[in-house]
C-alpha positions as CSV (number, residue, x, y, z in Angstrom):
1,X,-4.5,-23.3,0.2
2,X,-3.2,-21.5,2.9
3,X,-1.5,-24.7,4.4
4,X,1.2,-24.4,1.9
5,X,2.0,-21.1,3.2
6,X,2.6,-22.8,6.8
7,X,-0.9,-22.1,8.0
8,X,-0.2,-17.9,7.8
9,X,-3.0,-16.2,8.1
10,X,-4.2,-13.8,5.4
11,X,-3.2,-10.3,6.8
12,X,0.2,-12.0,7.9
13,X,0.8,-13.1,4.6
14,X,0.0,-9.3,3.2
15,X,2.7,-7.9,5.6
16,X,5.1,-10.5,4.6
17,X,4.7,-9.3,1.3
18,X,4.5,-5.3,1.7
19,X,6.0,-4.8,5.0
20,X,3.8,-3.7,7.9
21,X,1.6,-0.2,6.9
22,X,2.5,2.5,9.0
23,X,-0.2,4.7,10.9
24,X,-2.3,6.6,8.1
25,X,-0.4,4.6,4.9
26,X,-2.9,2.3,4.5
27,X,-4.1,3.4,1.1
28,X,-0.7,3.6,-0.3
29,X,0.0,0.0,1.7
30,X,-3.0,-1.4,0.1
31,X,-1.8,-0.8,-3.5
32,X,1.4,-1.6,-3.2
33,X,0.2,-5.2,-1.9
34,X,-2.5,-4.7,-5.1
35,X,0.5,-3.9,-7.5
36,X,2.5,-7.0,-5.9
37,X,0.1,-9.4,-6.4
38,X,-1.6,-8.3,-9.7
39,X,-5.1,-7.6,-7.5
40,X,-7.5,-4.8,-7.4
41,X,-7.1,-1.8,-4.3
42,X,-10.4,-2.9,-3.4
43,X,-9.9,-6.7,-3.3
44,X,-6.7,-6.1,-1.2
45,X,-9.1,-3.8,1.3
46,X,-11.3,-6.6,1.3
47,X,-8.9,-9.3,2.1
48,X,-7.6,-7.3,4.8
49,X,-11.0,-6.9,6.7
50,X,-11.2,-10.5,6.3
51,X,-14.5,-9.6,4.0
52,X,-13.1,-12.7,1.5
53,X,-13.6,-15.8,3.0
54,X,-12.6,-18.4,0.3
55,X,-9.5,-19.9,0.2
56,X,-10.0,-20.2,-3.9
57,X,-10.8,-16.6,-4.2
58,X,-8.6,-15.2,-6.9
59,X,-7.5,-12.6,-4.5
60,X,-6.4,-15.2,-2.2
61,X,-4.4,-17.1,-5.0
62,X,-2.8,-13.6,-6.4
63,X,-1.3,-13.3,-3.0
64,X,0.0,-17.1,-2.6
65,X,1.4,-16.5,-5.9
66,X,3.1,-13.5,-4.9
67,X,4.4,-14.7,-1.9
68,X,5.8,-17.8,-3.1
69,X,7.5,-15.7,-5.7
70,X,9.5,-13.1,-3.5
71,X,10.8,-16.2,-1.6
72,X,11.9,-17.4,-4.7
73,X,14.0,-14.2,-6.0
74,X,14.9,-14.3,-2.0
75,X,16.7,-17.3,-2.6
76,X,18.2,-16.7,-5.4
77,X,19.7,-13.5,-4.6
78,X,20.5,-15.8,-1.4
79,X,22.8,-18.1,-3.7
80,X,23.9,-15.8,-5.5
81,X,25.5,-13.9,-2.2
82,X,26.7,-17.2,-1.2
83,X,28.6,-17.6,-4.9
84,X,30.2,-14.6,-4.4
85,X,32.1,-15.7,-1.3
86,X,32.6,-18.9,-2.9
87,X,34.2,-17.0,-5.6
88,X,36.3,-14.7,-3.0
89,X,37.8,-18.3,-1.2
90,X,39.1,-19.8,-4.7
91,X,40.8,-16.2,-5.5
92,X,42.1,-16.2,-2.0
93,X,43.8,-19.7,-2.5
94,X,44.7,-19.6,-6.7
95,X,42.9,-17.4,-9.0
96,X,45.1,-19.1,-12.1
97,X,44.1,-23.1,-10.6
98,X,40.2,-21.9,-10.4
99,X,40.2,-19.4,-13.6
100,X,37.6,-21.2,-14.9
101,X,35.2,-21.9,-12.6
102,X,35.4,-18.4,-10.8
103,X,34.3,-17.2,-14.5
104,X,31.6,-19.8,-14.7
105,X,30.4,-19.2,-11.5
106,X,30.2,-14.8,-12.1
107,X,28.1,-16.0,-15.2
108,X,25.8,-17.8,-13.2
109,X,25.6,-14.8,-10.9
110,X,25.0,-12.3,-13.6
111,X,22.0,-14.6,-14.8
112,X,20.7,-14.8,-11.2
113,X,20.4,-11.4,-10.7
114,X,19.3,-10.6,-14.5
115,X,16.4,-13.0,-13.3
116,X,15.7,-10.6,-10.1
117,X,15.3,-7.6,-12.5
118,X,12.6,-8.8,-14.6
């Protein structure tokens, strides 16, 4: 299970998705990484004392799943960037010539990030 995640381990797959808890935040740490991944306080406590073992447990899924979806909105927001500069080059050369496809492409965009806020 883990192997898809490039072998991470299971606390260095909680940091990667809640940042790295500051001295005394782990409580608040804990349920943002709970809130993130649709888990229990308690099961992200657990998971960080290494007290869940299996790589099926539905903790361990939650948190794959989570994962593998910020990398996703990552990416998109990514393209999305990379769109924009696309869009900056065809207005540099001829904004009249690429009209068209500058519009299509700030649709696209607008759907991309309508996609991160949901």
């Amino acid at each position: 299970m883990w192997a898809k995640l490039a072998k991470m381990s299971v606390r260095e797959a909680m940091i990667s998705l809640a940042g790295k808890p500051g001295y005394g935040e782990q409580p608040r740490w804990f349920g943002a990484i709970a809130d993130a991944a649709n888990i229990s306080k308690r099961m992200a406590r657990s998971l960080w004392r290494g007290e869940i073992q299996s790589p099926d447990h539905r903790a361990v899924l939650a948190i794959e799943r989570a994962i593998e979806q910020k990398r996703a909105r990552e990416e998109a927001l990514a393209l999305a960037d990379q769109y924009e500069r696309i869009i900056g080059g065809m207005r540099a050369q001829d904004e009249d010539f690429f009209g068209p496809q500058i519009d299509r492409l700030e649709r696209i965009i607008d759907q991309i990030r309508a996609l991160d806020r949901t």
